[in-house]
C-alpha positions as CSV (number, residue, x, y, z in Angstrom):
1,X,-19.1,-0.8,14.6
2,X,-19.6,-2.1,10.8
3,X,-17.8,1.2,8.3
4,X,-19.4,0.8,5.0
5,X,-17.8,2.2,1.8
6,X,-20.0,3.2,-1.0
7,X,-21.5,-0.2,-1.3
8,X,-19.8,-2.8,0.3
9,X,-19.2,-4.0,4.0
10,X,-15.8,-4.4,4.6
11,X,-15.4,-5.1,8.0
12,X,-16.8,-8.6,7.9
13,X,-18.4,-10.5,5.4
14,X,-17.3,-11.8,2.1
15,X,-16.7,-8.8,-0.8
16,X,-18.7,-9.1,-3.8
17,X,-18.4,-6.5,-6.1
18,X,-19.4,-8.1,-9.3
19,X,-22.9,-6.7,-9.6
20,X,-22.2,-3.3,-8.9
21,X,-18.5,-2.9,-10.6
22,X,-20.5,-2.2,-14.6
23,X,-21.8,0.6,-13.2
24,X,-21.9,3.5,-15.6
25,X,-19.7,6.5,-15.2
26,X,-22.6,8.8,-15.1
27,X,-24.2,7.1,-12.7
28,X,-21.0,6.6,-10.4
29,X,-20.5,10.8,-10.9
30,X,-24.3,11.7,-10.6
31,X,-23.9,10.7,-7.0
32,X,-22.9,13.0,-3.9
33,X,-19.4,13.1,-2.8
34,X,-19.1,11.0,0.3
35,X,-16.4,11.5,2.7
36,X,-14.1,8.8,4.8
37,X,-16.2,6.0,2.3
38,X,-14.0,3.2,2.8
39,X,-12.4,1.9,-0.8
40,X,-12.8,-0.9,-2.3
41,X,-9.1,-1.6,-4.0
42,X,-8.4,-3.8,-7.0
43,X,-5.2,-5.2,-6.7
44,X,-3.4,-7.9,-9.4
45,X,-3.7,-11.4,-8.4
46,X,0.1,-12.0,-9.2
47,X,0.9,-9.2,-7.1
48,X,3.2,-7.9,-10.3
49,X,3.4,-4.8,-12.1
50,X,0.5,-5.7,-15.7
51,X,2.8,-5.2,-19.0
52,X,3.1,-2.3,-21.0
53,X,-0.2,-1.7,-22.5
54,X,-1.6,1.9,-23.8
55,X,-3.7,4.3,-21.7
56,X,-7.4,4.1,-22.8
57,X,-7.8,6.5,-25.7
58,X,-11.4,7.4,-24.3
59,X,-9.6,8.1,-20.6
60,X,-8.1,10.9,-22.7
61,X,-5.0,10.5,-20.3
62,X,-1.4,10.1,-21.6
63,X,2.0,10.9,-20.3
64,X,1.3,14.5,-19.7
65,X,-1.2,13.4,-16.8
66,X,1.3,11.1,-15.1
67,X,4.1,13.5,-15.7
68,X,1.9,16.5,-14.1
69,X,1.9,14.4,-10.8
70,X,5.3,13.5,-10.8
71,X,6.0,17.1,-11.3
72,X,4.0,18.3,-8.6
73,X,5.0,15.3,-6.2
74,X,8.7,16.0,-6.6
75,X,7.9,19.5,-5.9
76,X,6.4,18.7,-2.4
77,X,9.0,16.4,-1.6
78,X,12.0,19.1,-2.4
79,X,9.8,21.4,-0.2
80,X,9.5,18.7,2.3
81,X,13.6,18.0,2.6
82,X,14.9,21.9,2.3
83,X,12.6,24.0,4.0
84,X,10.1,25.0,6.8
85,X,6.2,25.0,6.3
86,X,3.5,25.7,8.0
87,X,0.5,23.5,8.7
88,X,-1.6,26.1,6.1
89,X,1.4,26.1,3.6
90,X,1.2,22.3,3.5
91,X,-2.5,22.1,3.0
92,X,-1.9,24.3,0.0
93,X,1.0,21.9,-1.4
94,X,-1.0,18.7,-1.0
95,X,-4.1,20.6,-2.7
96,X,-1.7,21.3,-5.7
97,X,-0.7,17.4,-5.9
98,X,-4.4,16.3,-5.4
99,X,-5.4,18.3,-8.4
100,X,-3.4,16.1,-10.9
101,X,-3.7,13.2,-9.2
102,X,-7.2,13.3,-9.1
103,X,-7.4,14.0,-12.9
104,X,-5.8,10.5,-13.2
105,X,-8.0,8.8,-10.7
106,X,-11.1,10.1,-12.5
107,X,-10.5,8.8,-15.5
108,X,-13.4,7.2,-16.6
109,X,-13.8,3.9,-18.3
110,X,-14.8,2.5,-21.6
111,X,-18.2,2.1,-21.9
112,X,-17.8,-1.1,-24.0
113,X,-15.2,-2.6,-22.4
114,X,-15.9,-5.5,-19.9
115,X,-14.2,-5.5,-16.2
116,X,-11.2,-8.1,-15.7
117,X,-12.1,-11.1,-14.2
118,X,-12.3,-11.5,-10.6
119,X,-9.4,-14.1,-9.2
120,X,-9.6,-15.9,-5.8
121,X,-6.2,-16.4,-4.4
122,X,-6.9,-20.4,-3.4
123,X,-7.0,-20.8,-7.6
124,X,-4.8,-18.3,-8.9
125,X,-1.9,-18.5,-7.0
126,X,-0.2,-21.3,-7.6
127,X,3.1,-20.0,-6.0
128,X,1.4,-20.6,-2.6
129,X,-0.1,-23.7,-0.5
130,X,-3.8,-24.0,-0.3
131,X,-3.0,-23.3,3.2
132,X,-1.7,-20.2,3.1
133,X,-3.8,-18.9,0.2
134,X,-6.9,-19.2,2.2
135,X,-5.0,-17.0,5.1
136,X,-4.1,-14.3,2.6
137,X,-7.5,-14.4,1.1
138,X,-8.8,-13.5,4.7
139,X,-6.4,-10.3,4.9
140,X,-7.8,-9.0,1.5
141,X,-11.6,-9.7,2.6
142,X,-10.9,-7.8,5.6
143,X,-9.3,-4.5,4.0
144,X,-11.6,-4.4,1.3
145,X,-9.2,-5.9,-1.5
146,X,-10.6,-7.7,-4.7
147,X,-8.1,-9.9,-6.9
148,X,-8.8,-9.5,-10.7
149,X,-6.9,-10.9,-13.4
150,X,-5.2,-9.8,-15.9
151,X,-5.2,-5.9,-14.8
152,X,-4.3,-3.4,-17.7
153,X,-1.6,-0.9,-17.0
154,X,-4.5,1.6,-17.6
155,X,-6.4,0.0,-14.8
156,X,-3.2,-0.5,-12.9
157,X,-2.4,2.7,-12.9
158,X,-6.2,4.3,-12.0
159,X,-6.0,2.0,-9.0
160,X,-2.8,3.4,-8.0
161,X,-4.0,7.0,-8.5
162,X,-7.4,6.8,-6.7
163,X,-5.7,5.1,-3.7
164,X,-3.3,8.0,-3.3
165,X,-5.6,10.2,-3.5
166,X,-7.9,8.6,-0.7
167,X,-4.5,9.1,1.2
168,X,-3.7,12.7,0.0
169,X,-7.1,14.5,1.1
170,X,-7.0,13.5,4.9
171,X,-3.2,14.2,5.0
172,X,-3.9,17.6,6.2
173,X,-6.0,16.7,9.3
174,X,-3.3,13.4,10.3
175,X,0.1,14.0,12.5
176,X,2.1,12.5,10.7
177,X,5.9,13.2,11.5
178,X,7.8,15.2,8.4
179,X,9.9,12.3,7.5
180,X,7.6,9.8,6.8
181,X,5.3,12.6,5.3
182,X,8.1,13.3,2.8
183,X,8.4,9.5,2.5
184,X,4.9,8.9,1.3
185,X,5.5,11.8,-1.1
186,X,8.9,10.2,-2.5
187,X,7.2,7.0,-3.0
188,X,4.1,8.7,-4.9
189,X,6.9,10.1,-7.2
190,X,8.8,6.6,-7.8
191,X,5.5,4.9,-8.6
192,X,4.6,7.1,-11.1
193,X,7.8,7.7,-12.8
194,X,8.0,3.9,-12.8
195,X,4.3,4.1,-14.9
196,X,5.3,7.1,-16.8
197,X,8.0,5.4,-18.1
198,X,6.6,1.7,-19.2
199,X,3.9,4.3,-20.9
200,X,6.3,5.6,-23.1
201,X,6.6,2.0,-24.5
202,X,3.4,1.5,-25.2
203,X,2.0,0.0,-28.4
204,X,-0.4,-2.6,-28.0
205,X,-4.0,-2.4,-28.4
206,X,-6.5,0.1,-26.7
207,X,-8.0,-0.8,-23.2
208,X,-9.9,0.4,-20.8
209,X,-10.4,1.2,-17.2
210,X,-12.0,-0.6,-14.1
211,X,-14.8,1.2,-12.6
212,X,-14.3,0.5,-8.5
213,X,-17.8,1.7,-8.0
214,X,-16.3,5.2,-6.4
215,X,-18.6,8.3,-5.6
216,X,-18.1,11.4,-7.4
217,X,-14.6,12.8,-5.9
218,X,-15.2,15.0,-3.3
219,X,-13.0,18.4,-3.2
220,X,-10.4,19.5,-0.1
221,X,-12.7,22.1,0.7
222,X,-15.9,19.8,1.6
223,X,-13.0,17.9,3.8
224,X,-11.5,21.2,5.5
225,X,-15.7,22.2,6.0
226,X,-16.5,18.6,7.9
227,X,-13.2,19.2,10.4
228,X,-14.6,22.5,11.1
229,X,-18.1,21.7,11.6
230,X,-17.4,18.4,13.6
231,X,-17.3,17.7,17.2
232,X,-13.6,15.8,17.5
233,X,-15.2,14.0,20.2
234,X,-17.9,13.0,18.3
235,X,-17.2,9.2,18.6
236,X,-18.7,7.9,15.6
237,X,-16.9,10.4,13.6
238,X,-13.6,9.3,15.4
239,X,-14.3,5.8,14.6
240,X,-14.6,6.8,10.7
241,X,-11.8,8.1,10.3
242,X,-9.9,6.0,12.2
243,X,-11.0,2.8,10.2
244,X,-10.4,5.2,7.2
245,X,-7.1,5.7,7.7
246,X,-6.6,1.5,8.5
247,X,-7.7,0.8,5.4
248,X,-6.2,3.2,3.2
249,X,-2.9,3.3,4.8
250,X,-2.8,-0.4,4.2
251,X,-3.5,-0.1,0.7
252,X,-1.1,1.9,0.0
253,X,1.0,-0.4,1.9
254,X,0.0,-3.0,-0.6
255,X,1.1,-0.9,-3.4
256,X,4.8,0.1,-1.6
257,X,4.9,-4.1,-1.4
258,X,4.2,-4.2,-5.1
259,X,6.4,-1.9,-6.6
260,X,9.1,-3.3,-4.2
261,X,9.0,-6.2,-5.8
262,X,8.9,-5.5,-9.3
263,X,12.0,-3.1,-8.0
264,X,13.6,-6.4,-6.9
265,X,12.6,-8.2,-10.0
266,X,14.2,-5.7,-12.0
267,X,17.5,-5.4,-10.0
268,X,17.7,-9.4,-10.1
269,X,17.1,-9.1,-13.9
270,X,19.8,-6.3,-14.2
271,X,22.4,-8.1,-12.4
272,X,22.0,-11.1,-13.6
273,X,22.7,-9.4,-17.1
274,X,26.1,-7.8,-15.6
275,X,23.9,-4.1,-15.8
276,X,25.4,-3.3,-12.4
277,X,24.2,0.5,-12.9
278,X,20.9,-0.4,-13.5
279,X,20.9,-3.0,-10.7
280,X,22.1,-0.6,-8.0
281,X,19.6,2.0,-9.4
282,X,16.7,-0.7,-8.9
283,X,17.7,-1.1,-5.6
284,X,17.9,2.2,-4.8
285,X,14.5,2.2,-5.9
286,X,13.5,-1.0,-3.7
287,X,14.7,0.9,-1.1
288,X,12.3,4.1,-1.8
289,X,9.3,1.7,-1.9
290,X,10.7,-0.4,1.5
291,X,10.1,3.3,3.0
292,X,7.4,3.8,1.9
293,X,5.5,1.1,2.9
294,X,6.8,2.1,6.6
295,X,5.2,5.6,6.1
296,X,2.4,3.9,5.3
297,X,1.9,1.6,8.6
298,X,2.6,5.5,10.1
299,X,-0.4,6.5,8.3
300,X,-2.8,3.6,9.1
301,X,-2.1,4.1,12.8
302,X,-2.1,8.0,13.3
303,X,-5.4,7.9,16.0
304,X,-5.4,7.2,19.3
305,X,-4.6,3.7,20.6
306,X,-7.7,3.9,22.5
307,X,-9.8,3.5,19.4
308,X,-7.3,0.6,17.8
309,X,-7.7,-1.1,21.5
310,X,-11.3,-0.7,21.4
311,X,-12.7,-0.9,17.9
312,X,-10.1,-1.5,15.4
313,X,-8.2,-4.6,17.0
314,X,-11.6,-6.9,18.0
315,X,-12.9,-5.4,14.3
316,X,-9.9,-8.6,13.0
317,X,-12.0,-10.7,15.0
318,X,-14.0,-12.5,12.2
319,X,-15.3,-15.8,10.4
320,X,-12.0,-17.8,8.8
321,X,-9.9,-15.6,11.7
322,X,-11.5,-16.5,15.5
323,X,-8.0,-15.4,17.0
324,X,-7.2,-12.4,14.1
325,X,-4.7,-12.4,11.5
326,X,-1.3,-10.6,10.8
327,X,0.7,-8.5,8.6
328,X,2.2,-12.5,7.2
329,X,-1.0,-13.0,5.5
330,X,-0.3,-10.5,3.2
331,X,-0.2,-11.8,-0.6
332,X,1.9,-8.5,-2.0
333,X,4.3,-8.6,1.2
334,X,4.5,-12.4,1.0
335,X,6.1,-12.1,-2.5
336,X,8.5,-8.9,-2.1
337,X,10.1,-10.8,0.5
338,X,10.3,-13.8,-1.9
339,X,11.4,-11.6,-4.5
340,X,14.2,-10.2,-1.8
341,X,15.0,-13.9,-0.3
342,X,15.8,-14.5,-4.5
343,X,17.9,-11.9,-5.1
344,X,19.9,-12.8,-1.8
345,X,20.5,-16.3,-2.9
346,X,21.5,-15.3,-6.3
347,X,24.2,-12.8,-4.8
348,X,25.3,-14.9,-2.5
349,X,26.1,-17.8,-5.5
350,X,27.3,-15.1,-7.1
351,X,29.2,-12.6,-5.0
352,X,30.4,-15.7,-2.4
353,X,28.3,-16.3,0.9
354,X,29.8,-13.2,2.7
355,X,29.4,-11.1,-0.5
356,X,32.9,-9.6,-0.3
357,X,33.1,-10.1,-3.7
358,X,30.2,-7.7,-4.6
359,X,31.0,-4.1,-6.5
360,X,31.1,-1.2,-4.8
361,X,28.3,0.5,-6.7
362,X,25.9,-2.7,-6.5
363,X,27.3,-3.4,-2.1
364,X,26.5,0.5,-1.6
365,X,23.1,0.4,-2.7
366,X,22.5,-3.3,-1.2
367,X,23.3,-2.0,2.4
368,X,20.7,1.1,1.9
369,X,18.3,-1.0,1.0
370,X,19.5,-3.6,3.9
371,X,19.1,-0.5,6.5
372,X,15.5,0.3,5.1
373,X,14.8,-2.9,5.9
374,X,15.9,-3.3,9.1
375,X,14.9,0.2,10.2
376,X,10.9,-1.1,8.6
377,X,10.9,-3.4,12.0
378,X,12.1,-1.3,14.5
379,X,9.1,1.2,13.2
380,X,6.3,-1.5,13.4
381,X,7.8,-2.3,16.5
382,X,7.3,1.1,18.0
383,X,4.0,1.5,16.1
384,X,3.1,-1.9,17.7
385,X,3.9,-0.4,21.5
386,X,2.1,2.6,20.3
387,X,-1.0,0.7,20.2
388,X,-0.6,-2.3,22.8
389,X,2.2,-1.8,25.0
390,X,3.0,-4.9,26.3
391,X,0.1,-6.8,25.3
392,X,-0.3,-10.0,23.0
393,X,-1.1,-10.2,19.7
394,X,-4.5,-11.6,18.9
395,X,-2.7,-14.5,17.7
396,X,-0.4,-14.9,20.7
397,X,-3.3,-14.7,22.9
398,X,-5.1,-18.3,21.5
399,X,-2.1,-20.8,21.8
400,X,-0.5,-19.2,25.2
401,X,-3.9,-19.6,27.1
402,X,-3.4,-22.5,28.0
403,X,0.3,-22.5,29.0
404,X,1.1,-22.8,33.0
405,X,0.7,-19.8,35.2
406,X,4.5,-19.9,36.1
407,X,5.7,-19.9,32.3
408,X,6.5,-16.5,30.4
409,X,3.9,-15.5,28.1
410,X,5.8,-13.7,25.1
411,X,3.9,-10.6,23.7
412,X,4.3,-8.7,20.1
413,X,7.2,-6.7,21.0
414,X,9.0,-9.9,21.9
415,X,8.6,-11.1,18.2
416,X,9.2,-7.7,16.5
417,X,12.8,-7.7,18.2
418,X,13.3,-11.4,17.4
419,X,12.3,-10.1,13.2
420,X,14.4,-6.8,14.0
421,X,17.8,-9.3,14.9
422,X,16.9,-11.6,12.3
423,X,17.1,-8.9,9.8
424,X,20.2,-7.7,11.2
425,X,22.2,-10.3,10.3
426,X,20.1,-11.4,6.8
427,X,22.9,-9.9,4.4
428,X,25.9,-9.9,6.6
429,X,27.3,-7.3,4.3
């Protein structure tokens, strides 16, 4: 099955966006709302965090907008951690947190103001091999990513916005368990306290917005109106959503990554500078994103295993990837785990190999983020036997055909456990 967003097909082929991205705001809100349209995300090329720039004066959006959504996302969460709520009381908080987010992720652009310029990853990034460039550019073909360079905070921070909300209007009709629900919350909160606060430095000159070619935003109601009206075993519907949800939840993933590493960055930065509160408050921060991004593979998996098995898994089956691809050829999560492997070297030429010599503050918030991490694995590893059991990867598949009948063919829970022990004993702290 081939799921279409509003313009684009994004289950095979190669994206191009540039004709349609000038469309004008009008137009792009004249149109009907369509629901489960698969985004099209803009994503920095450098996988970093754009410098402080101003929101776009025409956007009419300023720090009130991005502290309304904090607000309301901190709200949820505290509702989330201390109390009971029903499936109907839920629906009613994520509506209230829609509302401002939605305000952001509307925004519309400048009408003068050209979009950035589109970056292929075998040119602009020079911090990996040709090799692996090519690999990574076949992971954001696939999910419906398109590099641009340089991206505004402004545009940063739309892109952000809109893919949160794709995630907060089918959060209602998912099953997601309450811990990683109040984990996708808590990460919405850090990234935009994170935005609201390079906003307040602003002072450079005005720019504006990308337009990703999105429909006119459809409300919760039209959503709660298709569940009710819909067969659930309507399989075409089942296949929507469920590609949907892929897609989205790993966008957002994408986002955790990036924001982990500019959390990493930061902490590097800090300590390096002998700022050892601000280093061990990055990290705790690193850590909230590092959580986030496992809520998020929660998210892209929550339908049945039938439908990955079926139509989700041979979907990765395309030109550039006969035998698939994997989670490794993933640009943003490629350089948080440099930005990690970094900061571990520079402890460990700093703090001795065993880090014993680390402060208590800084080895505190190291070992919550170490656990994050490690914990991340054993999730994708249940996620992973979830979906395929015992089973290969697509990967495995293609260079253990042709072993002998007699000699053990390791599947993808073999390898998550070999990453899970790995992890284990990255820090040693």
């Amino acid at each position: 099955m081939v799921v279409q967003n509003d313009r684009t097909s994004v289950s095979g082929g190669a994206l191009d966006e540039r004709t349609s991205v000038s469309r004008s705001a009008s137009e792009r809100l004249s149109e009907p709302p369509q629901l489960y349209c698969l985004p099209v995300i803009y994503l920095p090329a450098n996988s970093a965090l754009p410098v402080a720039l101003p929101m776009s004066v025409a956007s009419g959006r300023g720090q009130g907008d991005l502290d309304a959504v904090v607000e309301s996302a901190s709200r949820m969460k505290r509702t989330l951690q201390e109390t009971l709520v029903t499936p109907a009381q839920l629906a009613h908080l994520l509506e209230r947190l829609w509302q401002p987010m939605a305000a952001v992720a509307a925004a519309p652009i400048d009408a003068d103001e050209s979009p950035p310029t589109f970056a292929s990853l075998t040119t602009a990034a020079p911090d990996f091999s040709p090799v692996m460039a090519a690999a990574c550019a076949i992971y954001d073909q696939y999910f419906g990513v398109v590099r641009v360079e340089p991206l505004t905070l402004s545009q940063f921070t739309t892109q952000v916005a809109r893919t949160c909300l794709a995630l907060l209007i089918d959060l209602p009709y998912t099953l997601q368990e309450r811990g990683q629900l109040s984990q996708l919350i808590s990460s919405m909160v850090q990234m935009f306290s994170v935005l609201a606060d390079r906003l307040q430095t602003n002072n450079g000159p005005v720019t504006g917005l990308v337009d990703t070619n999105q429909p006119s935003l459809a409300t919760s109601a039209l959503y709660q109106q298709a569940w009710q009206s819909t067969d659930p075993a309507d399989r075409a519907w089942c296949e929507r959503v469920a590609f949907y949800r892929w897609k989205v939840g790993h966008h957002f993933f994408n986002w955790c990554a990036i924001f982990c590493r500019d959390a990493l960055v930061q902490a590097h930065a800090a300590i390096a500078a002998d700022d050892i509160d601000r280093g061990a408050a990055q990290l705790g921060q690193a850590e909230c994103f590092l959580r986030g991004s496992t809520a998020a593979m929660w998210y892209a998996g929550d339908f049945p295993a039938r439908l990955y098995q079926t139509v989700i898994r041979p979907s990765m089956i395309m030109p550039g990837a006969p035998a698939g691809f994997s989670g490794d050829q993933n640009a943003d999560y490629n350089r948080m785990k440099t930005a990690k492997q970094e900061l571990k070297g520079f402890l460990r030429a700093h703090y001795g190999q065993d880090l014993v010599a680390l402060p208590s503050m800084l080895r505190h918030a190291l070992l919550q983020f170490h656990e994050a991490d490690i914990q991340d694995n054993e999730h994708h590893l249940l996620i992973a036997a979830q979906k395929v059991g015992t089973d290969q990867s697509l990967a495995q598949k293609e260079w253990q055909a042709e072993l002998p009948a007699h000699v053990y063919r390791q599947h993808a829970l073999d390898i998550l456990r070999q990453m899970a022990e790995m992890k284990r004993r990255e820090f040693g702290v």
